[in-house]
C-alpha positions in Angstrom: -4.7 0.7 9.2 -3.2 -1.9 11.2 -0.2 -4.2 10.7 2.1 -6.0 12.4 5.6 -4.5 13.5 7.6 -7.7 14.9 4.6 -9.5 16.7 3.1 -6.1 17.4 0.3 -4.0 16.1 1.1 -0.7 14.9 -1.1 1.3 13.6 -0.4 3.9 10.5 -2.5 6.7 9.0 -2.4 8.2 5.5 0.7 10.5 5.3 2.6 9.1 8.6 6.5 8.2 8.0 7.2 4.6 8.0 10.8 2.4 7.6 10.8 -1.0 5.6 13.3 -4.0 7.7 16.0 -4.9 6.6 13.7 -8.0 5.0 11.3 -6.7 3.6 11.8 -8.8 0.6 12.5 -6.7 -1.7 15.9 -5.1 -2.4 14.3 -1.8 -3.6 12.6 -1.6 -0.6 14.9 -2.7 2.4 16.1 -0.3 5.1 14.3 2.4 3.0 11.7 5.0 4.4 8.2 5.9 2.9 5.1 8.2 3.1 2.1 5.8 3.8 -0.6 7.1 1.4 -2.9 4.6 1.7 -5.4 1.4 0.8 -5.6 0.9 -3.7 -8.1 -2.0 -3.6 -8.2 -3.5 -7.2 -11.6 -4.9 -7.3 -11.5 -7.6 -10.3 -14.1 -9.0 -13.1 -14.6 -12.4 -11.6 -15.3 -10.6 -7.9 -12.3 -11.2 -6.3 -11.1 -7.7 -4.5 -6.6 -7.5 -4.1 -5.6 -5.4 -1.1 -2.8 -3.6 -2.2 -1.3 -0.4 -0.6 0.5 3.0 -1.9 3.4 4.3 -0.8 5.9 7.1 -1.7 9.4 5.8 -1.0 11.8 8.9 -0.1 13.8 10.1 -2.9 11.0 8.5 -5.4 9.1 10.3 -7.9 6.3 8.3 -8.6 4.2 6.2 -5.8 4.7 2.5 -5.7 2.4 -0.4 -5.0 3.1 -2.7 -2.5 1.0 -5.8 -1.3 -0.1 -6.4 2.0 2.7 -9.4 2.3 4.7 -6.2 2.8 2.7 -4.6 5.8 4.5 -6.7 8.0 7.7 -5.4 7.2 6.9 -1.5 8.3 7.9 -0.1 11.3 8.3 3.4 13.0 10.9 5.2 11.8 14.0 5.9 14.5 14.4 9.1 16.7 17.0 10.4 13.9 14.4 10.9 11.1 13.3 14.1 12.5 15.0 16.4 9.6 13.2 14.4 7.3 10.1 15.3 8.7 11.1 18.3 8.9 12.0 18.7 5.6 9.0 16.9 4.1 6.9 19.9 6.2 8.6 22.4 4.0 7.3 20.9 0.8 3.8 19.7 1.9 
């Protein structure tokens, strides 16, 4: 999947570390860092198909939805997010 990271595309696969801005509209969300698990299409009685997204916000025990309003919003995480990795290793 695609999105756009401040005018540019980045590009994130299923189980790559991701960082919401600072904006990212919601105050649940901002400055926080995810797991990116993936596309959850809901595909609706009168034909119309949502694009929504799941995501596994560190420290979280349950997924959450977000829409793809909040795509934009993702970015790489920064250099100093290697223990996390790290640490998410350990328990994968």
């Amino acid at each position: 999947m695609k999105i756009n990271n401040n005018g540019d595309k980045m590009e994130i696969k299923v189980g790559e570390l991701f960082r919401f801005s600072w904006f990212a509209g919601s105050r649940t969300l901002s400055g926080r860092q995810g797991l990116y698990m993936g596309e959850a299409f809901i595909h609706r009685e009168d034909g119309v198909t949502v694009e929504n997204h799941r995501v596994l916000m560190i420290g979280d025990e349950k997924e959450t939805i977000i829409d793809r309003g909040l795509l934009k919003y993702m970015e790489r995480p920064s250099e100093d997010t290697s223990l996390i990795e790290q640490r998410m290793k350990l328990f994968s």
